[in-house]
KEBARO-528033 format. One line per field, with one value per residue (C-alpha): x, y, z. Coordinates in steps of 0.2 Angstrom, whole numbers, plus 5000, padded with zeros to 4 digits. Example, Ala and Ser with C-alpha at 12.3 -4.5 7.8 and 13.67 -1.06 7.14 Angstrom:
2
east = 5062, 5068
north = 4978, 4995
up = 5039, 5036
END
This chain:
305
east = 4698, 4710, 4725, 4720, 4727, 4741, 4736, 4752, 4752, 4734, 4743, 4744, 4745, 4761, 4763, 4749, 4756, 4748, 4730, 4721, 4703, 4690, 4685, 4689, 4678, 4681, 4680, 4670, 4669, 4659, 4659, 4655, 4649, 4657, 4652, 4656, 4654, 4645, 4651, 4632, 4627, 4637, 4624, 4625, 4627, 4644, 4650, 4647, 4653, 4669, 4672, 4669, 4680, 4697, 4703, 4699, 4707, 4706, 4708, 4718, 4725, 4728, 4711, 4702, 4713, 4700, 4684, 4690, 4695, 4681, 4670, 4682, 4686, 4700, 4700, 4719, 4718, 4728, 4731, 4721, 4721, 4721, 4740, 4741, 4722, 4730, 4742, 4734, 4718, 4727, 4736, 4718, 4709, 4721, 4718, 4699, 4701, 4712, 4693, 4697, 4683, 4688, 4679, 4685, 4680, 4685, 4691, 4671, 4655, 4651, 4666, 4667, 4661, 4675, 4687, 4697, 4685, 4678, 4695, 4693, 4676, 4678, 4694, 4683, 4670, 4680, 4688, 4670, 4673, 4654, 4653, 4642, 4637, 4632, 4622, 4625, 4631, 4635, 4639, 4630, 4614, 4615, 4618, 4605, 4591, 4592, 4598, 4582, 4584, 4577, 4579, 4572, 4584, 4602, 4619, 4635, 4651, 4661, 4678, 4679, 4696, 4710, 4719, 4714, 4708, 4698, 4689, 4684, 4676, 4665, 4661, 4657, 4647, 4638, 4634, 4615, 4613, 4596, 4595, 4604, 4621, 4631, 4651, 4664, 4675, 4688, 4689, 4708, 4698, 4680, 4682, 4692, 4676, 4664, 4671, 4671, 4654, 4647, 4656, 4648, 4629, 4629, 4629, 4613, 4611, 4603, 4615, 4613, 4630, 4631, 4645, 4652, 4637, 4631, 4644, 4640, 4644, 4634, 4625, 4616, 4614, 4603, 4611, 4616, 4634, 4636, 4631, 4642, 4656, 4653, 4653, 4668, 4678, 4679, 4679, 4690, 4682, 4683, 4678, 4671, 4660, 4646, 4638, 4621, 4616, 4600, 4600, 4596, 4578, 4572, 4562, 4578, 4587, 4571, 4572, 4591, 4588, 4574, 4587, 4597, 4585, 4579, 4597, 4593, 4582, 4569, 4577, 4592, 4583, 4573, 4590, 4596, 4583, 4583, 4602, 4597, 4585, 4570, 4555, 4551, 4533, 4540, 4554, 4544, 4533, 4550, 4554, 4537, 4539, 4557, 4550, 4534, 4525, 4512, 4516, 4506, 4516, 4534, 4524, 4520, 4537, 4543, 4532, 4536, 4554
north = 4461, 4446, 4448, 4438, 4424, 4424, 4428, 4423, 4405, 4401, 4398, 4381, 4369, 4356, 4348, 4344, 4336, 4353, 4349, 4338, 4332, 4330, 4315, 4299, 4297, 4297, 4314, 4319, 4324, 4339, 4342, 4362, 4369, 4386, 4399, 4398, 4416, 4427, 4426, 4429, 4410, 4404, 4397, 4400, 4383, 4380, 4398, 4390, 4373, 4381, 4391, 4375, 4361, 4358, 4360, 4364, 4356, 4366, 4362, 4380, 4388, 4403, 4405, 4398, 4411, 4425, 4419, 4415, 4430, 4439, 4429, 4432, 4412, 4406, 4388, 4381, 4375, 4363, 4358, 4347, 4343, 4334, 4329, 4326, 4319, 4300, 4301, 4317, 4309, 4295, 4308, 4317, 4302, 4297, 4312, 4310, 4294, 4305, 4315, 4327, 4335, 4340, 4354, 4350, 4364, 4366, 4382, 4383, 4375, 4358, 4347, 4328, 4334, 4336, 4337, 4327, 4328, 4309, 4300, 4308, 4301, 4286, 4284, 4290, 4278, 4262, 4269, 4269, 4290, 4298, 4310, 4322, 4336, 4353, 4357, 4376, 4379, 4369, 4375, 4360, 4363, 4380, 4382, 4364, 4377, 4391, 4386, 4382, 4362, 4349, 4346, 4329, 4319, 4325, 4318, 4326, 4323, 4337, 4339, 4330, 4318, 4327, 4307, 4307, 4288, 4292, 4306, 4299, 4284, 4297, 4306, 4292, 4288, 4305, 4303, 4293, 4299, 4306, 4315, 4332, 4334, 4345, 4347, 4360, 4369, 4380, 4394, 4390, 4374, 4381, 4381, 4362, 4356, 4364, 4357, 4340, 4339, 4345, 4330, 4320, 4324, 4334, 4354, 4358, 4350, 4363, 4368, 4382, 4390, 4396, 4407, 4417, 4410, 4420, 4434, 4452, 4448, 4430, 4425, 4412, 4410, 4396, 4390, 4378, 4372, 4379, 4395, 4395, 4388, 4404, 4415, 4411, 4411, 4431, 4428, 4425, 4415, 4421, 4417, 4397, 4389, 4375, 4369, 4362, 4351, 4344, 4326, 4317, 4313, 4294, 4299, 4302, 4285, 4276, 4284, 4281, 4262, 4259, 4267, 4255, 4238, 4246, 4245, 4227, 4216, 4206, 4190, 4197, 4207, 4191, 4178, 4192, 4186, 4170, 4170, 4175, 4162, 4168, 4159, 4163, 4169, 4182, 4187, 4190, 4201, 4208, 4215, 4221, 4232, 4237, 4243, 4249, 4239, 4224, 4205, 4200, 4210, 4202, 4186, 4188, 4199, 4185, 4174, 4180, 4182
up = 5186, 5183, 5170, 5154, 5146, 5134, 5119, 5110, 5116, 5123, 5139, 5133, 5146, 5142, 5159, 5166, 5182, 5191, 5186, 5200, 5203, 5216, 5227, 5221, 5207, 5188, 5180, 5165, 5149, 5141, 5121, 5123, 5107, 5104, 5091, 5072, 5071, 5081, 5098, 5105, 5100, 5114, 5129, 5146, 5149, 5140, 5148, 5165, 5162, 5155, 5171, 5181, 5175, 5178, 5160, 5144, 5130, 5112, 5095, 5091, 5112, 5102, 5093, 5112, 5120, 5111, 5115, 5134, 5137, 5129, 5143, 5155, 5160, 5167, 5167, 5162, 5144, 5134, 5116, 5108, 5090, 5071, 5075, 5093, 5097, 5099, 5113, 5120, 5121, 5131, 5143, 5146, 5149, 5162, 5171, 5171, 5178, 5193, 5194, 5182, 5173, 5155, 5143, 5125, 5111, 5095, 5083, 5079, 5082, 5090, 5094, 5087, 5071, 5059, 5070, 5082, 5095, 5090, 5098, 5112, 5114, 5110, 5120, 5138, 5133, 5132, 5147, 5159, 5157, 5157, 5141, 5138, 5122, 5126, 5111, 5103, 5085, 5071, 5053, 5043, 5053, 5051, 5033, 5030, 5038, 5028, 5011, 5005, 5001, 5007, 5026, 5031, 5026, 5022, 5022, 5029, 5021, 5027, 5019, 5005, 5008, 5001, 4995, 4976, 4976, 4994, 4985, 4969, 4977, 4989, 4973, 4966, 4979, 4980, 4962, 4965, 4983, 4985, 5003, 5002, 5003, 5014, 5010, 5018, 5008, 5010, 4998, 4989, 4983, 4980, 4961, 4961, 4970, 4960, 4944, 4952, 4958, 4942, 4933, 4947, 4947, 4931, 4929, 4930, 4949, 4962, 4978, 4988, 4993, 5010, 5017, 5032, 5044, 5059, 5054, 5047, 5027, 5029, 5012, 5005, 4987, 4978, 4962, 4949, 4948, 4931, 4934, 4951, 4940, 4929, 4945, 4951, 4935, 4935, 4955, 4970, 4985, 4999, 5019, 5022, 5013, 5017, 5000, 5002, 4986, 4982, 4982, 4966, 4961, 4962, 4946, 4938, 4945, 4938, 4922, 4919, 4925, 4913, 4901, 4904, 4904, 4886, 4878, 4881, 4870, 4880, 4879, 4886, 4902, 4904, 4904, 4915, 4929, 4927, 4930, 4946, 4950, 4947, 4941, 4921, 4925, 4938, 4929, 4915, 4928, 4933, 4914, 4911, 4927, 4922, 4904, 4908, 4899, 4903, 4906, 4891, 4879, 4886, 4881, 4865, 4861, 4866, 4855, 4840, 4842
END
């Protein structure tokens, strides 16, 4: 058996004037989903595919250097990450279009999906590249499945952005949204979140908390953001956490807008459509709808008035 990789520095390719490719065609790209936890979720696939490209480019050498070793592949590999992704990207996709073929994975899960996979990509494809995703594990999936909410339709918001104006206009934006919604969080800012999201969509909102996914001490807990607000008080986070909140009921959006038209008198919901340029009889159609009332009593409200 081969000696393995370095463990202290990923043997982290910075020259790569050493790494050549084959023929005289254009290399490829391959997004290879790597474990989030469990290292038996890998697939064959990615595990030949690593053994057979010319490089690997990782977001963490010297977390990569683990799982490499533990599969026993000895593909060169190179950094690739949050504060390099630019000019690195630029580097690699000048070597693919030598013919070398290039395997990026991330610290966990499927690359390109909070991470700086997506330059990458985008950089191959204005560059003719081929790109291809080998699908395997991915945290927001895996925690949407088992958490108990509503899976047909969700939306993913990974971290929230740490810039205070950036993440109060998402927040803002979370607060009507009615698929699911999945969000990341570290543990140091589990509690901040919490609090935020309860100010958002209100206390009593349903979320399942989902931590430490495919590992040995996984769980999954269906709450309320009170009462996980209440939890964590006497309770230090711990491990990574993927929040998976149910989305906001159109019942309750219609109720709140009919709220709304009803701190208006008729006259003014009426005016309101006719503002707009809409013809008296259908706006009048318009605010019997919005009050949930009939035509004929906007029209003799109005009558009398």
């Amino acid at each position: 058996m081969s000696k393995p990789l370095n463990e202290e520095d990923g043997s982290m390719l910075e020259d790569l004037q050493g790494i050549s490719g084959h023929g005289d065609g254009k290399g490829m790209l391959y997004l290879c989903a790597t474990p989030i936890g469990n290292l038996e979720d890998i697939t064959f696939r990615v595990l030949r595919i690593l053994k057979e490209v010319d490089l690997i480019a990782a977001e963490d050498t010297r977390n990569s250097i683990k799982l490499l070793n533990h599969f026993e592949i000895k593909t060169p590999m190179t950094s690739y990450h949050e504060y390099n992704k630019v000019d690195k990207a630029k580097t690699l996709v000048a070597k693919m279009l030598q013919g070398v073929s290039v395997a990026v994975i991330t610290d966990a899960g499927t690359p390109g999906i909070s991470d700086p996979g997506e330059e990458l990509v985008r950089q191959a494809h204005a560059a003719g590249i081929p790109v291809t995703s080998l699908p395997g594990p991915a945290a927001c999936i895996t925690a949407l499945t088992m958490s108990g909410q509503a899976t047909r339709r969700f939306a993913f918001e990974a971290f929230l952005p740490a810039d205070k104006k950036e993440r109060a206009a998402v927040l803002e934006e979370l607060a009507n949204e009615t698929r699911t919604m999945i969000i990341y969080e570290a543990p140091h800012h589990l509690k901040k979140t919490l609090k935020e999201l309860a100010g958002v969509l209100g206390e009593d909102r349903h979320l399942s908390i989902c931590k430490e996914l495919t590992k040995t001490h996984e769980t999954t807990w269906l709450t309320t953001l009170v009462e996980a607000m209440e939890f964590y008080e006497t309770k230090d986070p711990r491990g990574e956490y993927v929040l998976v909140i149910e989305g906001k009921s159109r019942k309750e959006i219609e109720r709140e807008k009919q709220e709304d038209f009803l701190s208006l008198s008729l006259e003014e919901h009426l005016n309101l459509y006719l503002s707009q340029g809409m013809e008296k009889k259908e706006a009048m159609k318009a605010v019997a709808k919005d009050r949930g009332i009939s035509k004929r009593d906007v029209y003799n409200a109005l009558l009398e008035s």
